[in-house]
Structures are given as structure tokens and as C-alpha cells.
N, C-alpha and C positions, 0 to 999 in steps of 0.2 A: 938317837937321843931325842927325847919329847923336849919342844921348845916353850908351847903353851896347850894346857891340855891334851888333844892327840897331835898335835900340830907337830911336825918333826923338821923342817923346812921353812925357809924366809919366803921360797916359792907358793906354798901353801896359804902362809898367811899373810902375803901379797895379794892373792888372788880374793880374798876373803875383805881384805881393809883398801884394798885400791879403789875408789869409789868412782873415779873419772872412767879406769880401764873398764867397769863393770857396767858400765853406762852406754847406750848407742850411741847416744849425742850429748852429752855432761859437755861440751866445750860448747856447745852449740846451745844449751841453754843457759851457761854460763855468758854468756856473751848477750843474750837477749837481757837477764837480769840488769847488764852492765847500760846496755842502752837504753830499757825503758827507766830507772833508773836516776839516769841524764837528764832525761825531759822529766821527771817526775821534782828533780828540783827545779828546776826554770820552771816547774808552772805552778805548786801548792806552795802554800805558806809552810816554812820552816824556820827554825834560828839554827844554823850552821856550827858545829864545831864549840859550841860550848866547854868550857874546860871544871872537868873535874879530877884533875892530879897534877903535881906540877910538871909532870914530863910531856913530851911532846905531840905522843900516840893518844894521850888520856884524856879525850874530848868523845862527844856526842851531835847527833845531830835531833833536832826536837823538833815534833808536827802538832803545833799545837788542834785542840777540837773545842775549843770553848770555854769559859771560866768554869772551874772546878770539875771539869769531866775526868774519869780516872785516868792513871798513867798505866799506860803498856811500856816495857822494857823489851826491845828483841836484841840477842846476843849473837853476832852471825858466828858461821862457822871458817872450815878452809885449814882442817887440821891445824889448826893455832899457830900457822908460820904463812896464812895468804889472805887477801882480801880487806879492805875496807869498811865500815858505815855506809859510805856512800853506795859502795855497791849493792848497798840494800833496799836503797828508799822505795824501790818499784814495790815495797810491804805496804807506805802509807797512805794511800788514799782508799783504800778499801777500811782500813783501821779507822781513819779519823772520818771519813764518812757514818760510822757507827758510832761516830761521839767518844771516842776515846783517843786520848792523847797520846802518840808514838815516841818512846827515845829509843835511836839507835846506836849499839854503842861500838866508840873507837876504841880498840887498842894494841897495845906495842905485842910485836910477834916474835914467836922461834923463828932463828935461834939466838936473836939478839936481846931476850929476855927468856926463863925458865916459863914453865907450864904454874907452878906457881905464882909466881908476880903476875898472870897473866888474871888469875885468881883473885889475887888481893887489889887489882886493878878493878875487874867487874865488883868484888865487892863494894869499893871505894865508890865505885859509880850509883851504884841503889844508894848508897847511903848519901850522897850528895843529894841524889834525888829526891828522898824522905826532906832532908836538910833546907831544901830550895826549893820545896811545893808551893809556898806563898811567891816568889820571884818568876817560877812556871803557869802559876795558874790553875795546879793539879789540884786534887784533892789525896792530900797522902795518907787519908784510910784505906783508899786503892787502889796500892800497887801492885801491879804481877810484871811478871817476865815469862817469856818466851827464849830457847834458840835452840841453832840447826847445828846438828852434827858435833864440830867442837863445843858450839854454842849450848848444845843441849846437855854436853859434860859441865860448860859454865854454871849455869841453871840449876844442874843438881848438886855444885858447892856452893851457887851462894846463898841456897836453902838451907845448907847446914851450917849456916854461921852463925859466930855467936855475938849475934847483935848487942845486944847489955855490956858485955866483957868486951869487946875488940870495940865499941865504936859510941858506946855510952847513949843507945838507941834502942828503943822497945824492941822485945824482944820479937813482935810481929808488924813488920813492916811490911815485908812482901804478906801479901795476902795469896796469891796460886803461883801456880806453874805450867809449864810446857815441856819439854825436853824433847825433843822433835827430832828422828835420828843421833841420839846420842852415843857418845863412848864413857861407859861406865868402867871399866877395869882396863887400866892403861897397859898392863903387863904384858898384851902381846904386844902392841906396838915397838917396844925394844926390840924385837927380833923381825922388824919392817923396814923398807926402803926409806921408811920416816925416822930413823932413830938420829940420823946424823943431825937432821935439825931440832929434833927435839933432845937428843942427850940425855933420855930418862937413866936413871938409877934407879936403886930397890928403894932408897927413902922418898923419892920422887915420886916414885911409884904409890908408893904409899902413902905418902900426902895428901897426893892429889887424885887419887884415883874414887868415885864416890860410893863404889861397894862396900868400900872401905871404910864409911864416914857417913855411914845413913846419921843422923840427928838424930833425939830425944823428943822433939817435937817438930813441927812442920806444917807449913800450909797444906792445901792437896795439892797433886800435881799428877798431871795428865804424861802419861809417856805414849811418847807413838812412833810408831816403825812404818814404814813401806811393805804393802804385801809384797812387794820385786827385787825388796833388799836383800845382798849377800845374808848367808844362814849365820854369819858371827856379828852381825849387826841386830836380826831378829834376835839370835838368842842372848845378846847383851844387854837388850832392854828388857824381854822377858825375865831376866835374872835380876837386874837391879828393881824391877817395880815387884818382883817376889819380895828382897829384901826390905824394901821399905814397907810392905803391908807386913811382914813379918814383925818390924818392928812398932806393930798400931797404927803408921802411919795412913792417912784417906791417899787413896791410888787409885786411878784409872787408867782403861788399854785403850789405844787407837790404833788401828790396821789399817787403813785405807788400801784397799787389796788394787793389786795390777799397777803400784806408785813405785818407783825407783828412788833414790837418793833425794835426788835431785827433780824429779816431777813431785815430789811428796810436798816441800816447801811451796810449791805453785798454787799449794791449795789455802795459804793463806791470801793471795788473791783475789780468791773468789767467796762473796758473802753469802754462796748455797752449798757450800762445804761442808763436811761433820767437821773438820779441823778448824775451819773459821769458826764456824757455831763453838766449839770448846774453847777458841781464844775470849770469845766476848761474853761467854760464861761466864769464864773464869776472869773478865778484866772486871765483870759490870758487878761482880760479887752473889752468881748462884742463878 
């Protein structure tokens, strides 16, 4: 019996969405993120843990770059049931070095929230941020967002929202995007070692999955994969960036060939990257 596409097996599509197992060292450069990090708050300017929802997960961490410099948004990943903002911050001094402002965003995980709330949480977070550009110091003609893995599923829902109707906010806030190893069709994941904490369903499925929910309009957004990524990782963002140029949308590809998971985001890091060069593209407006 076919589980998703040829897939006939939770073995199969284990080996295919396990990102740590597929990795030489994923704990091992999980752990360096964690530590550089640490020292990256004790040493740059931040404002810690900003709150934008009233629950307890739903804060940010903010680097500021100057009066009126744009805002980058990064969304991290960690299959939407792991990890912190903070384990992020080794993003911001390469960022706010190039004059752009960083928020990284907190929130509540599987399976003690749905993959939806987890949705209307990032979305809640942009729109604070459009909201509170004169309190940050940003200029909210220049918002983009960025994120990894789940983050990059975040990314391609909070593109398709409907600003005006849900949040009484121009309809173009976010100005780009990133989607940086994303999961764009949640549908195999039901039949993964992940279903227990994520709990999908076929409406779940369906909500929140963003193949499913290309928008009418949309800023551009850059999707990018790891040349070393599992072949249902490649072929999940080649699918969803087909679908979104399918529907008018402006789309770009990034491959950074010989990148795994997990070395692919290291290339925000570095300011001689194609991946950095496309975050500051698209933060600084073209």
C-alpha cells in the first residue's frame, strides 16, 4: 500500500525526512550553533524576549542596526516541536553588520500547540513588527523574512496571508522571502516517527501545508535547498517554487551544491555566500 507518492513504508519515509540521521555531524553542528550563540548575546546589542502574543512562547529577540535600517525576520526551524530564538542568534552579527535589523522569532512547539497556532503565532509576530516599526526603530517599508526547515514552511504561510482581512494591515508588508530547506506538503509527515508530536490530520494537512495555499499575490521569494539534501527535500521545494511561478508568482532557485541540512543555513554566516548575498537582496529591496 502506497503511503505518500511511491512511498510504501514509515522506513522509507524516515530515511528521506530524518535530517539529523542523514547528516554526519547534525548534533555536532547543532551544538556549535548553540554555543556560538551564547557568546553572541553577551557580546552585541540585543533587546531580549520582546513580547508579541500574550502567551508565553510568543516573544522575539531583536538586533537592532541603526535608526530606520530594514527588518529581517528569521524563523528557525527543528520540525516545529525543538529549539529556541536563542539558539539562533549566531545569524546576527553578519546581518546587522550589513545594516539590517534582525528579529528572531520565539515560539510555542509540538505537541503542546498545533502546527497551525504555530502559524498564526508567526503571523501575529510580522504584524507586531509592521505595528511597532516606530518603537524598533525599523523602517516598515522593509520587511522580509527568512527561515530553515520548519521555518521555511513558516515563511511560505506567512506569505499567504491575508493581511487586510485577518489583521486590518496593508496588504504588502512583507516585502521578500527566503524559505531555506523548507517542507512544503505536510502529507508525508503523518506517516513519520514525527506524527506523534505533530498529530497531523487530513484538515491539518490541509491548512497548513503551503502547496496547498500558494496566494493571489506575493512578494518574491527565494527557495533554496542543499545540493546534499535528502531527494524528498529537493524535490519538495522544486514542487512548491514550480507552483508558485505557476501561479504569476516572482520565484527564485538556490542550490548551494555539496550543503546538507544543516551546513546550508551556515551560509547565512558568511557575507561571501550566494545565500547571504540573496538575504540582503532581498532585506535591502533589490
Amino acid at each position: 500500500m502506497r503511503l505518500y507518492r511511491d512511498f510504501t513504508s514509515q522506513e522509507e519515509l524516515d530515511r528521506e525526512y530524518d535530517v539529523v540521521a542523514a547528516s554526519a555531524d547534525a548534533g555536532a553542528r547543532i551544538e556549535g550553533w548553540q554555543r556560538r550563540s551564547a557568546r553572541v548575546l553577551e557580546q552585541i546589542e540585543v533587546r531580549r524576549g520582546l513580547r508579541y502574543g500574550p502567551t508565553r512562547a510568543e516573544h522575539l529577540d531583536f538586533f537592532p542596526a541603526g535608526p530606520g535600517a530594514p527588518l529581517h525576520i528569521f524563523v528557525h526551524g527543528g520540525y516545529w516541536r525543538r529549539f529556541t530564538a536563542a539558539d539562533f542568534a549566531f545569524l546576527a552579527p553578519a546581518v546587522t553588520e550589513a545594516g539590517i535589523a534582525l528579529a528572531n522569532l520565539n515560539y510555542a512547539l509540538c505537541p503542546e500547540v498545533s502546527i497551525s497556532e504555530i502559524v498564526r503565532q508567526v503571523r501575529a509576530a510580522v504584524a507586531w513588527c509592521h505595528q511597532r516599526a516606530g518603537d524598533l526603530g525599523i523602517d516598515r517599508e522593509r520587511i522580509t523574512i527568512s527561515g530553515h526547515s520548519a521555518g521555511g514552511h513558516l515563511v511560505a504561510m506567512a506569505l499567504a496571508t491575508d493581511w487586510p482581512g485577518t489583521y486590518d494591515l496593508p496588504a504588502g508588508i512583507l516585502k521578500g522571502g527566503i524559505a531555506i530547506s523548507g517542507l512544503f506538503d505536510l502529507a508525508p509527515l503523518r506517516y513519520t516517527w514525527l506524527q506523534p508530536a505533530l498529530q497531523l490530520d487530513g484538515d491539518e494537512i490541509d491548512r497548513a501545508s503551503p502547496i496547498r495555499r500558494i496566494p493571489g499575490a506575493a512578494p518574491p521569494l527565494t527557495v533554496v535547498v542543499g545540493g546534499a539534501e535528502t531527494a524528498e527535500f529537493r524535490r519538495q521545494s522544486r514542487a512548491f517554487l514550480a507552483a508558485w511561478r505557476a501561479a504569476g508568482l516572482e520565484g527564485h532557485w538556490l542550490e548551494p551544491p555539496g550543503l546538507d541540512h544543516f551546513t546550508v543555513l551556515e551560509e547565512l554566516e558568511r557575507p561571501d555566500s550566494e545565500l547571504f548575498g540573496a538575504l540582503t537582496e532581498c532585506a535591502r529591496g533589490g
